[in-house]
C-alpha positions as CSV (number, residue, x, y, z in Angstrom):
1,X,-10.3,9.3,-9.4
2,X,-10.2,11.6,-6.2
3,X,-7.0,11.9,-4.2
4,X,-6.6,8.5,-2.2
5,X,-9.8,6.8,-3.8
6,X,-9.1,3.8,-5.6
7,X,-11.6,1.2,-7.4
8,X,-10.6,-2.3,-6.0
9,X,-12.4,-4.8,-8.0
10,X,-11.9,-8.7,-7.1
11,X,-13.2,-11.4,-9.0
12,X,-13.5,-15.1,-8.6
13,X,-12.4,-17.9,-11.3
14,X,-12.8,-21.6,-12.0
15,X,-10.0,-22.8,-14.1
16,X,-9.1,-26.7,-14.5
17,X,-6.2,-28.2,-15.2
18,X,-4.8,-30.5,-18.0
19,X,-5.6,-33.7,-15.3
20,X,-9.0,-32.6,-14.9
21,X,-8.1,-30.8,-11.4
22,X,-10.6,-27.8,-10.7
23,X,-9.4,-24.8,-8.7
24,X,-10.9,-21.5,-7.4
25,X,-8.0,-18.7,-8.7
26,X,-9.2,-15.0,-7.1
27,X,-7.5,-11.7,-9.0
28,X,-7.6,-8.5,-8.2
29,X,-7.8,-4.9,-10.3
30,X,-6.4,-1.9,-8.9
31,X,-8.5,1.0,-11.0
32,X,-8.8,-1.2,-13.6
33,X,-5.4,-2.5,-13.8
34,X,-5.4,-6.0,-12.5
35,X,-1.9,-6.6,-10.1
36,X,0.0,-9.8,-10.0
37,X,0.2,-11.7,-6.9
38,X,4.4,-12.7,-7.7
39,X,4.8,-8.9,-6.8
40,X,3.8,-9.1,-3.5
41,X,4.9,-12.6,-2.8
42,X,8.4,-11.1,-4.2
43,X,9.1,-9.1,-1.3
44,X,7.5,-11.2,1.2
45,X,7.8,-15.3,0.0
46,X,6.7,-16.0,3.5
47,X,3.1,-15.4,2.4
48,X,1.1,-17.7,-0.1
49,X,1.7,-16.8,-4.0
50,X,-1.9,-15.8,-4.6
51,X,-4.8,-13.6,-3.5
52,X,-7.4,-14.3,-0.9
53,X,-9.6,-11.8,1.3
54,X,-12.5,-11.6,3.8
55,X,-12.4,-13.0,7.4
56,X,-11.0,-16.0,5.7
57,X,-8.3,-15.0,3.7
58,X,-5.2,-16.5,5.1
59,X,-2.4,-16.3,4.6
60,X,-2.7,-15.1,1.4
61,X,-4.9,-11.7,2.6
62,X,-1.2,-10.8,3.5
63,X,0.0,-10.8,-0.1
64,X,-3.3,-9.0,-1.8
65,X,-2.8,-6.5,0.7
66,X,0.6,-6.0,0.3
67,X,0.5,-6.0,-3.2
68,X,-2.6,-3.7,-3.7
69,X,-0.3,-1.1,-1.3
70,X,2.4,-1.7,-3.7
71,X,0.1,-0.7,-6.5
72,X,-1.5,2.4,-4.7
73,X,1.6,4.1,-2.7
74,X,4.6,3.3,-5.7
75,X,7.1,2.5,-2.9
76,X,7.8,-0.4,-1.6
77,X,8.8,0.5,2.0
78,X,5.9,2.6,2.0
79,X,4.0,-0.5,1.0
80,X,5.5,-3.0,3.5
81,X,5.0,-0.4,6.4
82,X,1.3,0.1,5.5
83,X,0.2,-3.3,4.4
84,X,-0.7,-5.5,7.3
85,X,-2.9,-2.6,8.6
86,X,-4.3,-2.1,5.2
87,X,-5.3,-6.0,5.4
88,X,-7.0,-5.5,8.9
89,X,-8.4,-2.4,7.7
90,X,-9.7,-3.7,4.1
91,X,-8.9,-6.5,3.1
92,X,-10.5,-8.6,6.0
93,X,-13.8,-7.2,4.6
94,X,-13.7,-7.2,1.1
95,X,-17.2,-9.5,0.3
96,X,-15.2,-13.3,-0.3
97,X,-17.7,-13.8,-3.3
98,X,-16.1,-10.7,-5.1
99,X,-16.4,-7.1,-5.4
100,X,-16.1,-4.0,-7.0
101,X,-15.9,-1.1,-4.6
102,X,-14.4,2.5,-3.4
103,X,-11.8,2.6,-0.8
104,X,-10.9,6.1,0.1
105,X,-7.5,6.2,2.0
106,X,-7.7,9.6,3.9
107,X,-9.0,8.7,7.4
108,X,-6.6,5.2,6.8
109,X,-3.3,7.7,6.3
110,X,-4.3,9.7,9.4
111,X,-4.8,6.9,11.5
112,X,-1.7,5.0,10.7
113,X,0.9,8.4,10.2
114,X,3.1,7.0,12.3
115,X,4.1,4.2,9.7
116,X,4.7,6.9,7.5
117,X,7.7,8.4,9.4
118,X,11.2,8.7,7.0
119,X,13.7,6.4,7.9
120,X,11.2,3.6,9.8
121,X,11.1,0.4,7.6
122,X,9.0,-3.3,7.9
123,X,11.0,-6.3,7.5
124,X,10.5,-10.1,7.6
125,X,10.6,-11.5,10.9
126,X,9.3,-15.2,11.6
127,X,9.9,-15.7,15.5
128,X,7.2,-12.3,15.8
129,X,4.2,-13.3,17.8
130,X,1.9,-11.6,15.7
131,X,0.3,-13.4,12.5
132,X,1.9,-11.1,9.7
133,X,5.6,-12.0,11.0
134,X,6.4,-8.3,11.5
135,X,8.7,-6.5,12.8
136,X,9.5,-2.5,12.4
137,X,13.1,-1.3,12.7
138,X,14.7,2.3,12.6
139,X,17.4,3.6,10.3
140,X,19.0,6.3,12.1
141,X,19.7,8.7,8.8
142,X,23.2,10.0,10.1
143,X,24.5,7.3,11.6
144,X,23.3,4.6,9.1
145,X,22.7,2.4,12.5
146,X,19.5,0.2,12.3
147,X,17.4,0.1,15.9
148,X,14.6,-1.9,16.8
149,X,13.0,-1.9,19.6
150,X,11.4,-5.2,20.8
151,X,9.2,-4.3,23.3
152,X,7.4,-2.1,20.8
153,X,7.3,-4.8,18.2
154,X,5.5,-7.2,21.0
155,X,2.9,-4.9,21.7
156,X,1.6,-4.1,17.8
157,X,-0.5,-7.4,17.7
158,X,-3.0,-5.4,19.9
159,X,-3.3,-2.5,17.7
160,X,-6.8,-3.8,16.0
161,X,-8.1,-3.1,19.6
162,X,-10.7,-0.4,18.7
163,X,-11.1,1.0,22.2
164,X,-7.9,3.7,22.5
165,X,-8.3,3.5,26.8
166,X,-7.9,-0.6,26.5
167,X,-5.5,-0.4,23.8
168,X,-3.1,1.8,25.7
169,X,-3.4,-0.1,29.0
170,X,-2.7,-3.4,26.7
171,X,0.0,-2.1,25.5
172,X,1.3,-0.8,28.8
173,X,1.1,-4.5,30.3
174,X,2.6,-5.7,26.9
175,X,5.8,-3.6,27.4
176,X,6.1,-3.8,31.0
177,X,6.0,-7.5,30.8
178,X,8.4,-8.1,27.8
179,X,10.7,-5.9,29.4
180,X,10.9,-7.9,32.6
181,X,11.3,-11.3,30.8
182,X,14.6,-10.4,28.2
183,X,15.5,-7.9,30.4
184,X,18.1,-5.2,28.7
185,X,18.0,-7.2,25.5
186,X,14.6,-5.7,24.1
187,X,16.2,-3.1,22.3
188,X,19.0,-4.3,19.4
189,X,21.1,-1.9,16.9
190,X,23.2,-3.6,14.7
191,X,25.3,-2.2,11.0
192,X,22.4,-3.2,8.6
193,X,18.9,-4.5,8.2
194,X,20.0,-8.3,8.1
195,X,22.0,-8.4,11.5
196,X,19.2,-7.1,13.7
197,X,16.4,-9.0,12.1
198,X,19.2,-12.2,13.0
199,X,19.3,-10.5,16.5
200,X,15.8,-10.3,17.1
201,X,14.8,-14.0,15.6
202,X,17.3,-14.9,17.9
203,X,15.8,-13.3,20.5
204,X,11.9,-13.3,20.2
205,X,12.1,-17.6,19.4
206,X,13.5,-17.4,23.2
207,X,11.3,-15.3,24.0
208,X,8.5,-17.4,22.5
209,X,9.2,-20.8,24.0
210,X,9.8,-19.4,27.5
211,X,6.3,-18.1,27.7
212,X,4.6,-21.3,26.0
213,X,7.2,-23.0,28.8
214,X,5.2,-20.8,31.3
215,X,1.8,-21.8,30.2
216,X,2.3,-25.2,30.1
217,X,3.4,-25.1,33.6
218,X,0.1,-23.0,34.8
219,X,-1.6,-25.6,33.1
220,X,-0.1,-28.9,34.9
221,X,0.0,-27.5,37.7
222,X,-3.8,-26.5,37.5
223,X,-4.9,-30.0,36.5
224,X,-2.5,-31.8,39.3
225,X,-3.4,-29.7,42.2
226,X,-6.3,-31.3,43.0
């Protein structure tokens, strides 16, 4: 095995239950070590408890990715920073009828170095907007404060965006509008990991419900005008 080239292997199975109950179970081998869907559903029990990839892997594309990243980087917060773009990356187009194939992670690495900053962690957060229920927070390393920074958080389900010019100005009109709705409450520090993610459920579910408030208002008043 070269330096960040692993053999992912997944493989389909037909297994029926004791009431006669048939069921499609997908597994996964990581250079020939098959990994264990509980792992990854252990440190995010959000996801589904099983393995799933391809353009129609679900929920549970989150936990194969996450755990093959547990696997491959031997750390878990290096894991859970990495994962969901290692889904959109990979996992989104592994074949869905199985595979055995190459992945080499060098271009992957440089693309995403910023997730791979000390001190910059992936938690658990289910008000986010985006599907993976992310959300990045900062440990500052003298103070021990934790820091995250909403605005930013909003804009990362646009980061698939492949052009960099229509990415940036996304972003841009991502941030500037956040910003303007909480106003000075887009950026939260609290003593521990815990307290902000409370803080920014908190938050974002506001957040959330007063733009769906906003787009069902556009909408009535679209079909009633006339």
């Amino acid at each position: 095995m070269q330096m960040n080239k692993y053999l992912i292997k997944g493989s389909l199975f037909t297994i029926t239950s004791p009431e006669s109950v048939t069921e499609t179970v997908k597994r996964i081998w990581v250079d020939g070590i098959e990994i264990l869907p509980e792992v990854g559903h252990g440190l995010r029990p959000f996801y589904e408890c099983g393995f799933d990839w391809g353009d129609a892997g679900g929920n549970r594309s989150y936990t194969a990715a996450l755990t093959i990243c547990l696997s491959v980087f031997r750390e878990e917060r290096l894991a859970e920073n990495l994962f969901v773009c290692f889904r959109e990356e990979f996992v989104r187009h592994f074949p869905a009828q199985g595979f055995e194939l190459y992945i080499d992670l060098t271009a992957f690495l440089i693309t995403y170095k910023s997730r791979l900053r000390p001190n910059l962690y992936s938690r658990f957060c289910f008000s986010s907007t985006i599907n993976s229920r992310e959300i990045l927070l900062y440990k500052d390393p003298l103070s021990g404060e934790v820091i995250a920074d909403l605005a930013e958080n909003y804009t990362m389900h646009n980061m698939m965006i492949s052009n960099e010019r229509l990415r940036k100005l996304n972003e841009r009109k991502l941030r500037l509008m956040f910003r303007f709705l909480i106003r000075d409450r887009y950026r939260i520090k609290g003593n521990d990991f815990n307290e902000v993610v409370q803080k920014a459920e908190e938050i974002m579910s506001g957040f959330y419900w007063r733009s769906l408030e906003k787009v069902l208002r556009r909408k009535y008043m679209e079909k009633y005008r006339n």
